[in-house]
C-alpha positions in Angstrom: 90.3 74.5 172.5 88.7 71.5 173.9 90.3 69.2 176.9 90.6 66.4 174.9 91.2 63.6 177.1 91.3 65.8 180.5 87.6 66.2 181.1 87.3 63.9 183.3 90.4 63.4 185.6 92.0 59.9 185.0 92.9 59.9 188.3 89.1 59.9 189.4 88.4 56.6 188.2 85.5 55.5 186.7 82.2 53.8 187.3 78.9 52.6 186.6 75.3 55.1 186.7 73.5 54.8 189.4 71.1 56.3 191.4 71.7 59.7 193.7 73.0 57.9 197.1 72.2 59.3 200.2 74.9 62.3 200.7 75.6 61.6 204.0 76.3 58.4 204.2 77.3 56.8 201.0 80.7 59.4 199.9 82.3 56.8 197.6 79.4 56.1 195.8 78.2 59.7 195.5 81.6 60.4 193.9 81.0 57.6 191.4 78.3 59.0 190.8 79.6 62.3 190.1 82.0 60.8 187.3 79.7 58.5 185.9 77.5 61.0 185.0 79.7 63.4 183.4 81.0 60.9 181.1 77.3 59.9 180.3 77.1 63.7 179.6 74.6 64.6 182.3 76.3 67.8 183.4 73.1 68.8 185.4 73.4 65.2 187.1 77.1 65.3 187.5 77.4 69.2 189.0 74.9 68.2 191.5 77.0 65.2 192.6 79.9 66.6 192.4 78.9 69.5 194.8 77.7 67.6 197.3 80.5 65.5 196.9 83.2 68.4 197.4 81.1 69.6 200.8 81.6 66.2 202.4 85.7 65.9 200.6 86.8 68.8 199.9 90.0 67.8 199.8 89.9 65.7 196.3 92.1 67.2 193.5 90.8 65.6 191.0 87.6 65.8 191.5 87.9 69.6 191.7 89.5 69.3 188.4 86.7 67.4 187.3 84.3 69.9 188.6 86.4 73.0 186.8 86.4 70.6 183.7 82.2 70.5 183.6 82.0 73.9 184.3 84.3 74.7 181.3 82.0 72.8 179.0 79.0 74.8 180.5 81.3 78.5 179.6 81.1 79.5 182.8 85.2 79.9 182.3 85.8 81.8 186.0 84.2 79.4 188.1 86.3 76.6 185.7 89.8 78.8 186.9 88.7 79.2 189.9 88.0 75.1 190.5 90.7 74.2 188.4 93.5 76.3 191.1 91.8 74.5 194.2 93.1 71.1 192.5 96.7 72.8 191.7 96.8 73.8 195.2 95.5 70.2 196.5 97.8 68.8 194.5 100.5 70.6 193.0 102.3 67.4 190.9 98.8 66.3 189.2 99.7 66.9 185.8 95.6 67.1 184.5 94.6 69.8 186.9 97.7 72.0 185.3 97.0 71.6 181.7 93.0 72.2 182.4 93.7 75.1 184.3 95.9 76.1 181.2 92.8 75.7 179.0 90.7 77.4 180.8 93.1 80.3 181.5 93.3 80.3 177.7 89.6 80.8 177.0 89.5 83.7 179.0 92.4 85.2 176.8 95.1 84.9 180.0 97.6 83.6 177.7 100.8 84.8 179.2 99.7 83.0 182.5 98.7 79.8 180.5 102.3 80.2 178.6 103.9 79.5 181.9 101.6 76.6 183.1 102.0 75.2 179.1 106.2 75.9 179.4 106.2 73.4 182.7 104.3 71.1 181.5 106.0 70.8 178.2 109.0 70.6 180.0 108.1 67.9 182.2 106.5 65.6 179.0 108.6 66.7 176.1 108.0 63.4 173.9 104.0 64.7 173.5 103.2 66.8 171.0 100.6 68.1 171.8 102.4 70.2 174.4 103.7 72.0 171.7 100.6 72.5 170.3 99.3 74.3 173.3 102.2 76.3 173.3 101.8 78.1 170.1 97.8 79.1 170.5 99.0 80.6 174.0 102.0 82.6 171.9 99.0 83.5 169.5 97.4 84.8 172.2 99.6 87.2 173.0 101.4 88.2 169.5 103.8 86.4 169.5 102.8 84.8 165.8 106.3 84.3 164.3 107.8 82.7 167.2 104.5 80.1 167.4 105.7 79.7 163.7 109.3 79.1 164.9 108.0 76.5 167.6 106.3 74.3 165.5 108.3 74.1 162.5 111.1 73.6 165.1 108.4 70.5 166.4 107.8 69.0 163.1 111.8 67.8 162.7 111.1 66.0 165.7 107.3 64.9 165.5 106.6 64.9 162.2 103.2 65.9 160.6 100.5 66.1 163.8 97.5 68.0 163.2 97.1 70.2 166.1 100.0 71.3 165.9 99.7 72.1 161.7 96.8 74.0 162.9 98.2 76.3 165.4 100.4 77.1 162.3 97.8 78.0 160.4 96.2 80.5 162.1 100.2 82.3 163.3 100.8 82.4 159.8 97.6 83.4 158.2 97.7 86.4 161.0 100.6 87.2 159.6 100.0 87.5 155.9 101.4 84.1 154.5 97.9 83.0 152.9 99.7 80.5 151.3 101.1 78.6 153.8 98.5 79.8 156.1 95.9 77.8 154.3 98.1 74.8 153.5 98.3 74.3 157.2 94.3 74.7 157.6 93.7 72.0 155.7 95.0 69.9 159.0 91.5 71.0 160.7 90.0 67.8 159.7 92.5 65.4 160.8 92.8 67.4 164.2 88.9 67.1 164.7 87.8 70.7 164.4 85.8 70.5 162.0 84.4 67.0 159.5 83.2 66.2 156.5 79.6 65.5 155.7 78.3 62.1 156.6 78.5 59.7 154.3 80.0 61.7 151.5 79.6 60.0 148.3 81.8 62.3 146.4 85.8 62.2 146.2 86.9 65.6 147.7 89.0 68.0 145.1 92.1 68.3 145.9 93.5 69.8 142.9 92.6 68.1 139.6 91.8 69.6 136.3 87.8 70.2 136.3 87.4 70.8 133.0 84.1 69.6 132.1 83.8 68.1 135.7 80.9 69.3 137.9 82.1 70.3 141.5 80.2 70.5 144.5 81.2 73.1 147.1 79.3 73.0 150.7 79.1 75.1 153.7 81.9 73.8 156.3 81.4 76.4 159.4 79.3 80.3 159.7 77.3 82.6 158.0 80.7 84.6 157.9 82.8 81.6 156.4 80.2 81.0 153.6 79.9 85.1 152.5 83.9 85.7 153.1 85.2 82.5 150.8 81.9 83.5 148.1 84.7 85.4 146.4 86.5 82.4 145.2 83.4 81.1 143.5 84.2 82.7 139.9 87.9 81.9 139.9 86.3 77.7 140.2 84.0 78.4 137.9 87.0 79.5 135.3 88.4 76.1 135.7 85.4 73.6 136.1 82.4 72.8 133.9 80.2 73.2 136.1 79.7 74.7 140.2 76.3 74.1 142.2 76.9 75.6 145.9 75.5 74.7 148.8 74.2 77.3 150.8 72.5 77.5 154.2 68.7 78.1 154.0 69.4 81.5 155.8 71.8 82.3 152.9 69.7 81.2 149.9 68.1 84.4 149.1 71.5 86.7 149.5 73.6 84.5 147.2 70.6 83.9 144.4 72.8 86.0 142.4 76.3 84.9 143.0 78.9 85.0 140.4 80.8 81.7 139.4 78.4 79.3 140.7 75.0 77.3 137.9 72.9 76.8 141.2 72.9 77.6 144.7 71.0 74.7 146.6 69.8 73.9 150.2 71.5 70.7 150.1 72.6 67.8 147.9 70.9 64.4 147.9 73.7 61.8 148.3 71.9 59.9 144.4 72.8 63.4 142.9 75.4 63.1 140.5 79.0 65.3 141.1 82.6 64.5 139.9 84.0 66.7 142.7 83.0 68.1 146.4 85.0 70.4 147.9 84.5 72.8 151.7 84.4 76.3 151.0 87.7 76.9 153.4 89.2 74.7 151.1 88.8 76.9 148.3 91.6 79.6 149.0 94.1 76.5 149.0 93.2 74.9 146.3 92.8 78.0 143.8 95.5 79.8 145.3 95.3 83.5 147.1 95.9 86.2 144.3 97.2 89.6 144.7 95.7 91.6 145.0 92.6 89.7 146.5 89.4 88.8 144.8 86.8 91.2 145.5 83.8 90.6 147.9 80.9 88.6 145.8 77.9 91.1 145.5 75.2 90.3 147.3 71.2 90.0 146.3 68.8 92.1 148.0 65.5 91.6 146.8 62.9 93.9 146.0 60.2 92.6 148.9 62.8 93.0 151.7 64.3 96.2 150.6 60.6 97.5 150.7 60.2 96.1 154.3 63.7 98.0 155.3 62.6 100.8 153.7 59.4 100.7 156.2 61.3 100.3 159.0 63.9 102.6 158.7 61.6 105.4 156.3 60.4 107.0 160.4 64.2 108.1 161.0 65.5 109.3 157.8 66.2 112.7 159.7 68.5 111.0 161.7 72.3 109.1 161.2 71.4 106.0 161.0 74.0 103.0 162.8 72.8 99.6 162.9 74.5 97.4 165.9 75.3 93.9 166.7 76.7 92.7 169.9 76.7 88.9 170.0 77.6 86.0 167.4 76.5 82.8 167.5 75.8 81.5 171.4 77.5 78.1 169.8 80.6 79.5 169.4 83.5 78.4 171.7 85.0 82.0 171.9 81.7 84.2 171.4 81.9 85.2 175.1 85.3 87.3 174.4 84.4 88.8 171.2 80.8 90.1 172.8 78.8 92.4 174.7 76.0 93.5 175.8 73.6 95.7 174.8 74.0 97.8 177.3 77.4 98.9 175.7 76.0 101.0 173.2 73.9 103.1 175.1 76.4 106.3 175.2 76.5 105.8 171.4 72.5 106.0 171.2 72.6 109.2 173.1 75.0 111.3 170.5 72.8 113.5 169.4 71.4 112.7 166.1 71.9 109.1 166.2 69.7 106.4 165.9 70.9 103.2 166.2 68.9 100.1 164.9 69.6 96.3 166.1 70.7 94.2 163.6 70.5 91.2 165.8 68.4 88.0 165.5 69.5 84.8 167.3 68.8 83.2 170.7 69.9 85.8 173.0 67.0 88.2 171.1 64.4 87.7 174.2 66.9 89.0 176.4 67.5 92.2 174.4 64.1 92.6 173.7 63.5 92.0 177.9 66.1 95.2 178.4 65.3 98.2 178.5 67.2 99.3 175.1 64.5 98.3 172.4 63.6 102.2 173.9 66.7 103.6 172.1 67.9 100.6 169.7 65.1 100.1 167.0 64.7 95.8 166.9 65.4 96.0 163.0 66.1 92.7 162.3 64.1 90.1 165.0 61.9 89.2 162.7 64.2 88.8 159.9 63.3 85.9 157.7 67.0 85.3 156.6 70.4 87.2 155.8 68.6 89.0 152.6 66.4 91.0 155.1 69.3 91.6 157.2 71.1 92.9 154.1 68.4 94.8 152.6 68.3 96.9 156.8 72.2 97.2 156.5 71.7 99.1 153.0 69.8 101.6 154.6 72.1 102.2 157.2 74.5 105.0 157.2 77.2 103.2 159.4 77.8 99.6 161.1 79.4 99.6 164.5 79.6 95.9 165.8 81.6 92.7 167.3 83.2 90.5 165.1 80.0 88.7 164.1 78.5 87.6 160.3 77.0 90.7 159.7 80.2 92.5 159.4 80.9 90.4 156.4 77.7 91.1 155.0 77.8 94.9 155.7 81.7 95.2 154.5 80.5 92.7 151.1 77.8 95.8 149.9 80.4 98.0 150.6 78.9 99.8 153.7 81.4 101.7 155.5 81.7 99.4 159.1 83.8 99.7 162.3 84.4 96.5 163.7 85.4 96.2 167.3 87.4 93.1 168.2 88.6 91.3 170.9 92.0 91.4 171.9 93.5 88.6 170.3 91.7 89.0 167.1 90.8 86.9 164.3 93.1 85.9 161.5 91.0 87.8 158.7 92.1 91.3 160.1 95.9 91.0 161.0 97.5 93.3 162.8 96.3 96.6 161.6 93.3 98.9 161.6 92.1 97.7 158.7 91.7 94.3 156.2 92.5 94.3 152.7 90.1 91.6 152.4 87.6 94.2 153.2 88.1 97.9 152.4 85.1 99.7 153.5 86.0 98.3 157.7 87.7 99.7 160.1 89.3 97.5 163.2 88.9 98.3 166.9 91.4 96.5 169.1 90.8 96.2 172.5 94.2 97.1 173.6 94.3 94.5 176.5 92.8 91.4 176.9 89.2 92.4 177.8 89.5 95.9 177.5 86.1 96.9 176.0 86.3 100.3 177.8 88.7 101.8 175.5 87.3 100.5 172.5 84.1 102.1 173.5 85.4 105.4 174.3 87.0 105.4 170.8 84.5 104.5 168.9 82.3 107.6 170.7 84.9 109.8 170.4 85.7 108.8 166.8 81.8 108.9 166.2 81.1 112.8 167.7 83.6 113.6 165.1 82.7 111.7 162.1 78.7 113.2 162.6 80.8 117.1 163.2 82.1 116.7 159.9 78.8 115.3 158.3 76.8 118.5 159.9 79.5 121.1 159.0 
C-alpha cells in the first residue's frame, strides 16, 4: 500500500526549489531543499539532500522519516525500516514515523510487527478510518482473513461505506472462498485509487443492464495474468449481449485471436467508435456472477509460425525432461520483490539429472539473467519472444512449469500444462489456502511456510522433482 499522505512528513514543512546550498554552511536551506525536492519528485535530488542534511542533523525525526519515506518509493524496503525506526526512536510520539514504519514493515511481509504499530495507532486516532483499514491487510498478512472480515464489517456500522477499507474486504473474503461478496467489495478499487478508468471514457460503464442487442466493450484494467484469468467470463457476456469486442494488450493479441465469447479482439478503441456498454475485465466476475462449478480456462491460440520456432528451440533436448522457469513478474509491481527470486535459485533443480530447464522469461531484468552465469544451464527460451503466443507455443513443449506467481502461470495452467507454482507467504487471493486452485486444475501451490522462506520451498520442489522424474524413468 502506498503512504498516502505520509510521504513527506507534515511535520518537515515545506518549501520552495532551489539550488544545492553549500552543506556546510546553509543547514536550513539544505533541508528545504531536501523536501522540496521530493515533493517535486526528484528522489535523486532529494536523497542527496537529505543525506547530507542528516550528517550535519542527525537528530531530525522527521526528516529521517522523510528519508525512510523516499527510500520506500525507490523499494529498497530495509533501508526504509531501518530509517523509519531512527525517527521512532528520535521521536517516539510522532505519529507519521509510526504508521510509515508500519507500511514499510508491511511490504516486507512483517505483518505481526506492523499489527502492533497499526493496533496503537488505531488506538490513539480511533475516529479515522483508515486505521482500520490498515489493520485488516496486516491481519491478511498473517491469516487472519475472517477476523479482517470481522473488523471491517464491525467499521462499516460506524464509518459507513469507505473504500479502503471495502477493499481490504475484498481480498479477506475472496481468500476465503466468498467470490460473491469478495468481488462486490473489489469493485471499491476505483474509488480507493488503486486502479482508474480510462481517460476520457466516452462510454457509460455496465453495471448490470440487460445487453440484449447492445454492443459492450470490455478493456484490460491491470496484468497479463488479469486479462488471461477473467478470459473465461467472455462467453457467459457473450450469452447476454449482442455483441463483445475485447480489448487486449498488443502482447496478448495473438494468444486470444481465437477466444470464445468475444466478435473482435482489438488493440484499443478510438473514443468516435461506437459502444452501448464498457466494462473492466475484473468487473466481469461481479457483474455475471461466479458459477459453480467455475468457468473453465479460455483456450488459448498458438499459431503455427511460433509453434515451429518452439519446436526449433526445444527439438536439441527432446532426450531430456523438459521444465521451463520464471523467477520474476513485472519490475512495476509493488509486491514483485516478495513473490521473486533469482535465477540463481534454480540451479540445484538444473543439476537433477536429466533435466533441462529452459527460461521462460522476457522483461527488463533479462540483461541481468542473460549477464549470469545460468544462460550455461537455463536455455533463454523466451528473450526474444515477440509476444505471449511465442511464450505459449515454448510452454507447450515443455513437460513441467516450475515458477513464481507471475503471468505465465496462467498461461501454462490455461493449456492445461501440469505447473507448480511457488508463492510467497502471504499469497495471492486466486489460490486460497490450499495446495491447489480450482480455478486452475493442472497447478500445484508451493507456500513458503514463513514469511520469506524460499528455502523450504526449494528443497520441496527438488525433492518432489527427483521423485516425479523416478517414477517417469521406472
Amino acid at each position: 500500500m502506498r503512504d498516502k499522505g505520509h510521504a513527506v512528513s507534515a511535520h518537515a514543512g515545506a518549501g520552495e526549489a532551489e539550488r544545492e546550498p553549500r552543506l556546510a554552511t546553509d543547514i536550513a536551506s539544505l533541508r528545504k531543499a531536501a523536501i522540496a525536492a521530493h515533493q517535486s519528485g526528484d528522489l535523486d535530488a532529494a536523497l542527496k539532500h537529505y543525506r547530507a542534511y542528516l550528517r550535519l542533523n542527525p537528530g531530525d525525526a522527521a526528516l529521517w522519516s522523510n528519508l525512510g519515506a523516499l527510500h520506500r518509493k525507490r523499494r529498497e524496503f530495509r533501508v526504509a525500516v531501518a530509517c523509519h525506526r531512527r525517527a521512532v526512536e528520535l521521536d517516539p510520539s510522532m505519529t507519521t514515523p509510526r504508521s510509515n514504519l508500519a507500511n514499510a514493515l508491511s511490504e516486507l511481509g512483517e505483518a505481526e510487527e506492523a499489527l502492533q504499530l497499526r493496533l496503537r495507532l488505531a488506538d490513539e486516532d480511533p475516529k479515522n478510518p483508515d486505521r482500520f483499514a490498515d489493520i485488516a491487510l496486516s491481519l491478511r498478512g498473517l491469516w487472519r482473513n475472517d477476523e479482517a472480515v470481522r473488523l471491517i464489517d464491525a467499521a462499516e456500522k460506524q464509518f459507513g461505506y469507505v473504500p479502503r477499507m471495502r477493499l481490504q474486504r475484498a481480498f479477506a473474503n475472496l481468500m476465503l472462498g466468498d467470490w460473491k461478496r469478495g468481488f462486490a467489495d473489489y469493485e471499491a478499487r476505483y474509488d480507493a485509487g488503486d486502479v482508474d478508468m480510462p481517460p476520457d471514457c466516452p462510454w457509460p460503464r455496465w453495471a448490470g443492464e440487460d445487453l440484449a442487442g447492445k454492443h459492450i466493450l470490455v478493456f484490460p484494467e491491470q496484468g497479463f495474468g488479469d486479462a488471461i484469468l477473467c478470459a473465461r467470463f467472455l462467453p457467459m457476456l457473450r450469452e447476454r449481449a449482442g455483441k463483445v469486442t475485447l480489448v487486449a494488450k498488443p502482447p496478448l493479441l495473438r494468444l486470444f485471436k481465437a477466444l470464445e465469447g468475444v466478435d473482435a479482439v482489438i488493440p484499443g478503441a478510438p473514443r468516435t467508435d461506437r459502444f452501448d456498454f464498457c466494462s473492466p475485465n475484473m468487473s466481469l466476475p461481479n457483474l455475471l456472477g461466479v458459477p459453480n462449478p467455475l468457468p473453465p480456462a479460455q483456450p488459448l491460440h498458438i499459431l503455427d509460425d511460433s509453434r515451429a520456432r518452439a519446436k526449433a528451440i526445444t527439438a536439441p533436448h527432446a532426450d531430456r525432461f523438459r521444465i521451463g522457469v520464471v523467477w520474476t513478474g513485472s519490475l512495476t509491481y509493488g509486491a514483485n520483490h516478495r513473490r521473486s527470486v533469482t535465477a540463481e535459485r534454480f540451479l540445484p533443480l538444473a543439476e537433477v539429472p536429466g533435466v533441462q530447464l529452459f527460461s521462460l522469461y522476457k522483461g527488463p531484468g533479462h540483461d541481468a539473467f542473460v549477464e549470469s552465469g545460468m544462460p550455461s544451464l537455463i536455455v533463454d527460451a523466451c528473450g526474444s519472444d515477440r509476444d505471449f503466443a511465442d511464450s505459449a507455443a515454448v510452454i507447450d513443449e515443455m513437460d513441467l512449469l516450475i515458477t513464481t506467481d507471475t503471468a505465465v502461470v496462467h498461461v501454462a495452467a490455461s493449456l492445461g500444462k501440469p505447473v507448480w507454482n511457488m508463492l510467497q507467504y502471504e499469497g495471492f487471493w486466486l489460490y486460497g489456502d490450499g495446495d491447489t486452485t480450482p480455478w486452475y486444475p493442472s497447478m500445484t501451490l508451493y507456500r513458503q511456510p514463513a514469511n520469506g522462506d524460499w528455502d523450504s520451498v526449494f528443497a520441496r520442489v527438488e525433492a518432489d522433482l527427483r521423485a516425479l522424474l523416478s517414477e517417469v524413468q521406472e
